[in-house]
N, C-alpha and C positions, 0 to 999 in steps of 0.2 A: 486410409489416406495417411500421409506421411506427414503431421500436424508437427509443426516447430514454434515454442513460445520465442522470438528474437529477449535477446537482453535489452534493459529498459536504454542501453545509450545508442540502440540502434533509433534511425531517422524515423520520427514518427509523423504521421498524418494530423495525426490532433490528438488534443485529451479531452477526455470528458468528465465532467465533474454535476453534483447535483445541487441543485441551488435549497438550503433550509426552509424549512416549514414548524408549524403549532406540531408540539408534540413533548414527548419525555428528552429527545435529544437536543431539544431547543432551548428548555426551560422554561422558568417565569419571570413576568417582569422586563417591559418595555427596554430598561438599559441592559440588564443581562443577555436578552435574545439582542440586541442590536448587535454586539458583542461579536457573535457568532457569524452575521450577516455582512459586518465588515470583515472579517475574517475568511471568510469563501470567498468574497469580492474580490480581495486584494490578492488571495494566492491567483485566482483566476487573471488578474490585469496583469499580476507577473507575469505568468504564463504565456499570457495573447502577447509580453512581445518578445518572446521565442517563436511560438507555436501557434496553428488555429487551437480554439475551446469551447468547446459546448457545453453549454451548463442546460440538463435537466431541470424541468421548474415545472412546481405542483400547479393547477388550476389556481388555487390561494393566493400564491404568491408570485404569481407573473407581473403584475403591473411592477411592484420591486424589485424583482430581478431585472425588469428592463431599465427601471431608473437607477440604479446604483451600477450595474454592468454598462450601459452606455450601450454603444455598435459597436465597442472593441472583442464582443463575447457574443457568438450565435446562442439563441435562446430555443431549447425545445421545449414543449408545452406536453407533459405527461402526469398522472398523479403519483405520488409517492407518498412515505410515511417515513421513510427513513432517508440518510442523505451522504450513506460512506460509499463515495461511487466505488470503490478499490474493492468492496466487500460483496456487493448484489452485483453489480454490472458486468458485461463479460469481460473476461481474459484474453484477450487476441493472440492469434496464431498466425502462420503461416503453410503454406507445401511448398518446397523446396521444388519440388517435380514439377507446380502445378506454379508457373511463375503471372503474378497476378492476382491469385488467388487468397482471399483474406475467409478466416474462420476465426468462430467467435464461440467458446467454450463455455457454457451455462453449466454453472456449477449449481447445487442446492440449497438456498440459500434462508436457514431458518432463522436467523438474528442470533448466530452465535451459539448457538445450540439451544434455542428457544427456553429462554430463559423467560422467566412472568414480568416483566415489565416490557419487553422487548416489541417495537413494533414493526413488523418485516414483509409483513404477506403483499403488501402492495409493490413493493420495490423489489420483492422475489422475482419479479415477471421483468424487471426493464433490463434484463440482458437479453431475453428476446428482440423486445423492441425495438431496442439500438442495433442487433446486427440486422435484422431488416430494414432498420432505416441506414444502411452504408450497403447493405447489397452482402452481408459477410454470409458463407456456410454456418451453419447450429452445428455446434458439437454438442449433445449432449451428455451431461453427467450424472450418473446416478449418485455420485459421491457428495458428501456435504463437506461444503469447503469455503474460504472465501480468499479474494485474492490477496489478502492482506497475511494471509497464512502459509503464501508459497513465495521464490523468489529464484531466479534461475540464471545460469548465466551464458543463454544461449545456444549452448555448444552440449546440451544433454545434460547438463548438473540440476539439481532443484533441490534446496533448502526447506527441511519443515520442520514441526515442533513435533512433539512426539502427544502432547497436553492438546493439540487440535485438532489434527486428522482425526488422529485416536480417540477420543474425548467421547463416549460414550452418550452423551448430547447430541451428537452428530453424526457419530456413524457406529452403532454398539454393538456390530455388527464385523467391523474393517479390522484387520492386523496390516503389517509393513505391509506381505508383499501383496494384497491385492489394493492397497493405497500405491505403492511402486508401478503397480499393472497398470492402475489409471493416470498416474503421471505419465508414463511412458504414452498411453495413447492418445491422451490427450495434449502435452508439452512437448513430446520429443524428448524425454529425460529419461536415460537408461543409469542411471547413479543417482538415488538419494542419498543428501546428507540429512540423520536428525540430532536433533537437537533436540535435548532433555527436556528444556523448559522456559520460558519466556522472562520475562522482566517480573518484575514482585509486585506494582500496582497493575498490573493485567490480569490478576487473579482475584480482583475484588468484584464487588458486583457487577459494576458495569463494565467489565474487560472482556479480552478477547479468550484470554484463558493461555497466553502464547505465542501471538501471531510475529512471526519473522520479521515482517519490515518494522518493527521497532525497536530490533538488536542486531541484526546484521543482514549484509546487501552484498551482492558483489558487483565489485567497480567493473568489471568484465574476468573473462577467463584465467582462473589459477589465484584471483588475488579478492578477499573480502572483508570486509570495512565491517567494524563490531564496535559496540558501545564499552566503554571503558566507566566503571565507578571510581573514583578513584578514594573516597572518602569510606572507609572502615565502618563509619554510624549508619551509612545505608545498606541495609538489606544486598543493592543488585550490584556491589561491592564484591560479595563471596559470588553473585549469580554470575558474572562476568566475566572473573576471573575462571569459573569450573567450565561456561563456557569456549574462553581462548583453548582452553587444555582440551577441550572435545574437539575443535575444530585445528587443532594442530596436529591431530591426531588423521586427520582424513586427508583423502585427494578426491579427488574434481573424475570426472568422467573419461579425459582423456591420461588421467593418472598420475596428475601433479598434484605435489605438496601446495597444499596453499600459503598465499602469502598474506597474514593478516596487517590490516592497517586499522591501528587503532583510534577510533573517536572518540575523546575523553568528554564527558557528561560536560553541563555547567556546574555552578559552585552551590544552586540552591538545591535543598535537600527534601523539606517540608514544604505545601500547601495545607490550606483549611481540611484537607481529607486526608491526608498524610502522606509518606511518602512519595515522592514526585516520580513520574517516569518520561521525564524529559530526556530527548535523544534526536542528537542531527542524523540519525541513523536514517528516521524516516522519511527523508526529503525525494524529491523527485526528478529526475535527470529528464530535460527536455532537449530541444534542436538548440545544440550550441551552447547550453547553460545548466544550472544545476541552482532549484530552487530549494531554500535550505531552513529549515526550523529558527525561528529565532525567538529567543526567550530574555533579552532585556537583558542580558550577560554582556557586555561592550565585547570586554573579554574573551569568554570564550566563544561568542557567535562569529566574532572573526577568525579566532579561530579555528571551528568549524567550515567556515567559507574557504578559509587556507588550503585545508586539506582537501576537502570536498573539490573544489577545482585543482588541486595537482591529480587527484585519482583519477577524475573523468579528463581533464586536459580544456574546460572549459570553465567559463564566465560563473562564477558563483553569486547569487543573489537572496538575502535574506527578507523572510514575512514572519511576522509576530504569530508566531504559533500558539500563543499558550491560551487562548479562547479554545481552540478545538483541539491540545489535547485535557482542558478541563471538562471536554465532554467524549472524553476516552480515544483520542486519535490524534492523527496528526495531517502533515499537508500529501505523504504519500498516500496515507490511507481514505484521502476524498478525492483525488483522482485517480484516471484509469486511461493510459497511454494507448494511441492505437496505430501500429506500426505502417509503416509505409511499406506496399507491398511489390513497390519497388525497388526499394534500397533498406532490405529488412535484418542484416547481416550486422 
């Protein structure tokens, strides 16, 4: 089949997102986790008014999920353990041939390269689920990947780390081109781009080890949005800048230089664990609007919004990100866009 990941600003059907649960990603402590709870909430209400959204929710915590979401957010009743829909949940596709036709890519999904605190096994399974509850084809993968680790800009290009695919956790087994082999059939992406290495708090315990949607995106074909450090005392200062220099160095699929647009960090540098990897990088492009990290920066969260709506061309709206990414993510990375597979271009 002729599988095509559309770019994230194509029209989508809905997102889906997972509603929190008891566990290591949740924490302790009634105000800590409450944290967390209004924090999916609120990306989710943004969202519902763009877009429809489904929010996944454990057996546990249904009754919560329906009191804080309201009717403005379908509730599906599933168990889980973990809550990064971007990471366990499928990847939507399309066939260009087959018009109508939605396919839903089940990648392998071990909690990041099953790392010992990690809890995964139960949420490995809900990309099954969800594309037979939409009616989508299984693609399946033998590869270990998640979708917070790729990022494509529709037209055959696809973004990776080289610290993820690679990542002997996950696949110790893979080099480039049988990871290229399987983007190609599973995305429609005849051109990877990689990239070296991810942000510098992704590499601590509870990171991803690299994953793309937290340094760079593309706004659509030829041109892609990267995080700027701009302060010398942080570490992803030199990482950003070596980054720019790799990806000025590439073209896209159809053989254009790209054009980078740069997203400069906020001004905090530090939390309790140390260096911060705060980035409007990871934000989420829905129907008409562009849901955007926001971290209490007056400053620079607008703008972030500034840019963020000239690149897409739409309505920029910001949610206090910094509950979920104090628990290693951000608003891209808990949902999971699912194209419209009639206007998937």
């Amino acid at each position: 089949m002729g599988w095509r990941m559309p770019h994230e600003g194509a029209q989508h059907e809905r997102t889906w997102m997972a509603f929190p649960r008891a566990g290591v990603t949740l924490g302790d402590g009634a105000g800590w986790q409450e944290t967390a709870y209004r924090a999916w909430t609120d990306t989710a209400l943004a969202i519902a008014e763009f877009e429809p959204v489904t929010m996944v929710a454990d057996p546990t915590e249904i009754s919560r999920a329906k009191r804080m979401l309201g009717s403005d957010v379908e509730i599906m009743e599933s168990p889980l353990d973990e809550f990064w829909m971007r990471d366990f949940g499928p990847t939507f596709v399309v066939d260009d041939e087959r018009p109508g036709v939605l396919g839903a890519v089940d990648w392998i999904f071990n909690g990041w390269g099953a790392p010992s605190w990690a809890e995964w096994q139960v949420s490995a399974g809900i990309a099954r689920i969800i594309a037979e509850r939409v009616g989508a084809e299984l693609v399946s993968s033998v590869l270990v990947n998640e979708g917070g680790g790729i990022h494509v800009d529709g037209e055959g290009t696809v973004m990776l780390t080289e610290t993820v695919q690679l990542d002997p956790n996950r696949n110790p087994y893979a080099d480039k081109a049988r990871v290229e082999a399987e983007m190609l059939r599973t995305l429609g992406a005849d051109k990877a781009i990689w990239l070296p290495r991810g942000l510098t708090r992704d590499y601590d315990e509870f990171g991803t080890r690299g994953h793309v949607d937290i340094v760079a995106a593309f706004a659509g074909p030829g041109r892609v949005l990267l995080h700027r450090q701009d302060d010398p005392r942080h570490p992803d200062h030199d990482v950003t800048r070596d980054l720019k220099e790799t990806l000025q160095q590439q073209t896209d699929a159809a053989g254009r230089t790209l054009e980078i647009i740069d997203v400069p960090a906020p001004a905090e540098l530090r939390d309790d664990e140390g260096f911060v990897d705060w980035s409007y990088i990871n934000h989420l492009v829905v129907n008409d609007g562009v849901v955007v990290c926001g971290f209490g920066d007056e400053k620079a969260d607008a703008r972030a919004r500034e840019i963020l709506s000239d690149a897409y061309g739409r309505r920029a709206v910001t949610v206090d990100a910094r509950p979920i990414f104090a628990r290693g993510g951000g608003i891209h990375c808990i949902t999971q866009q699912q194209p419209s597979v009639g206007d998937a271009r």
